[in-house]
VOBA-1610 file (N, C-alpha, C; in pm, whole numbers, padded with zeros to 5 digits, always signed):
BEGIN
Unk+12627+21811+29158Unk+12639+21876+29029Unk+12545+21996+29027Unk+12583+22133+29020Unk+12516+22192+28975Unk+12494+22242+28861Unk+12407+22353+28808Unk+12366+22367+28655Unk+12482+22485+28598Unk+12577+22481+28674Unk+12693+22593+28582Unk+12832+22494+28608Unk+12837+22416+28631Unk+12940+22323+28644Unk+12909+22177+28583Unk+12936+22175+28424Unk+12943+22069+28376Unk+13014+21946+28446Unk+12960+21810+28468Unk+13042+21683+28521Unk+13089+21596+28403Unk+13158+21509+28443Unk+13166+21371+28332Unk+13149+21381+28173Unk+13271+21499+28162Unk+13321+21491+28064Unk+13346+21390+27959Unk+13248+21345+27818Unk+13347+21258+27724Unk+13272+21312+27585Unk+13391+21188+27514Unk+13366+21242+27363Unk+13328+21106+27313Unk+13290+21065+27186Unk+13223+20990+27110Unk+13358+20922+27108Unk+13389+20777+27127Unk+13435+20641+27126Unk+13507+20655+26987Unk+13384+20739+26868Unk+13441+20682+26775Unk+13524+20775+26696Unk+13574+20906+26790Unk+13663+20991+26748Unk+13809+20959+26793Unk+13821+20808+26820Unk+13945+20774+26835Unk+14071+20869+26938Unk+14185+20891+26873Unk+14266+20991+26941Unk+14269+21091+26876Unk+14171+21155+26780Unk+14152+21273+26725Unk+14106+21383+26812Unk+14195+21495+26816Unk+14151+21648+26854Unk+14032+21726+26828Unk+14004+21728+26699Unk+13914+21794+26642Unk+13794+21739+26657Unk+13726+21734+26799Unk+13610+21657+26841Unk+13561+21795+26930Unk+13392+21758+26964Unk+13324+21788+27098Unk+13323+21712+27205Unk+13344+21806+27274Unk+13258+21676+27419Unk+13130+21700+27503Unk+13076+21645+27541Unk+12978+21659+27648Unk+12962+21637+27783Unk+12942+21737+27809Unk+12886+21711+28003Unk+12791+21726+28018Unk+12736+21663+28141Unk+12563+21677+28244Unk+12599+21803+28269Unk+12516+21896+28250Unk+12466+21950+28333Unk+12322+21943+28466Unk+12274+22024+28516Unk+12154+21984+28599Unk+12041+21959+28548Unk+11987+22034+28420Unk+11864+22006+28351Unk+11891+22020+28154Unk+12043+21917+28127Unk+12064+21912+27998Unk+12199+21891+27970Unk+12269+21974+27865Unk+12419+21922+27877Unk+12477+22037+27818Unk+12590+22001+27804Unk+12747+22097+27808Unk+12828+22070+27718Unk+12812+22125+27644Unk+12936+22133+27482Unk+13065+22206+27447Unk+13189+22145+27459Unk+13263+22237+27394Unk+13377+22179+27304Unk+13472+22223+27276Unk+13554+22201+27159Unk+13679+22149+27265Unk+13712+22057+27212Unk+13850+21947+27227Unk+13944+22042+27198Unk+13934+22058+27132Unk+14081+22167+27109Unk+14133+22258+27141Unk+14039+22359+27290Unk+14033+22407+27296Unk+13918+22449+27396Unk+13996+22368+27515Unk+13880+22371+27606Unk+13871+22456+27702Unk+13956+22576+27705Unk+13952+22708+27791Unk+13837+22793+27732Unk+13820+22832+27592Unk+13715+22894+27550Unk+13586+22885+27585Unk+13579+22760+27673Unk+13421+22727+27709Unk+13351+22644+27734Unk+13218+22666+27705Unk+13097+22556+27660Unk+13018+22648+27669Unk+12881+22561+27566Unk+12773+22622+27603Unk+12637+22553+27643Unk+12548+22535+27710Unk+12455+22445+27792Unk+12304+22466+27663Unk+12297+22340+27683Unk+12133+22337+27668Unk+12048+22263+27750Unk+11931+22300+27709Unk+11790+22255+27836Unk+11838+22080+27820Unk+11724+21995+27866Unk+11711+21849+27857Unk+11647+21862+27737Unk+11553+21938+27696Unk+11471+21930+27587Unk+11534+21941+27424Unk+11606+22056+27492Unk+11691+22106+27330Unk+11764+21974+27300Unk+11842+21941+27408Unk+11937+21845+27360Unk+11894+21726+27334Unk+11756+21699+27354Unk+11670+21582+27352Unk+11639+21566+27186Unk+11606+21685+27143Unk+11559+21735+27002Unk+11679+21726+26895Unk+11802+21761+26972Unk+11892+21781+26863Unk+11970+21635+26851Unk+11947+21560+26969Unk+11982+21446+26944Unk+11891+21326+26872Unk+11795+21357+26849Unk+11690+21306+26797Unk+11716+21310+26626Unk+11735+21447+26608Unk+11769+21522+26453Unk+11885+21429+26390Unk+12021+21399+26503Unk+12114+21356+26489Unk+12062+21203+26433Unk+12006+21151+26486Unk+11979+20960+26468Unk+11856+20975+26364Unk+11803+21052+26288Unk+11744+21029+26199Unk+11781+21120+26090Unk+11914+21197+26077Unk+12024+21201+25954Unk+11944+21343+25915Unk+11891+21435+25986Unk+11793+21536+25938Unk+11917+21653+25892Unk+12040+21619+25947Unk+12165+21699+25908Unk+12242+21665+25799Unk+12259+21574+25715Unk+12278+21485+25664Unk+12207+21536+25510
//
């Protein structure tokens, strides 16, 4: 795996067979985001850290 080639693509379990989801990949030092619907447009990468932080934000509802 390198760090411009997202691997192991998935989406959250609990978006069922819905389109209108993200998914995530490893990257080498973080991960890889892009839109289900529309997965030619891209992704975009963050560090281990960012995504460490924003997943953090996520499980204590700071979006919310």
């Amino acid at each position: 795996m390198t760090a411009l080639m997202p691997a192991n693509w998935r989406k959250s379990s609990r978006s069922g067979q819905r389109t209108s989801c993200v998914e995530v990949g490893r990257v080498a030092d973080g991960a890889a985001v892009r839109d289900t619907k529309d997965r030619s447009a891209g992704y975009f990468t963050t560090t281990d850290t960012q995504w460490t932080a924003f997943i953090d934000a996520v499980k204590s509802n700071r979006f919310d």
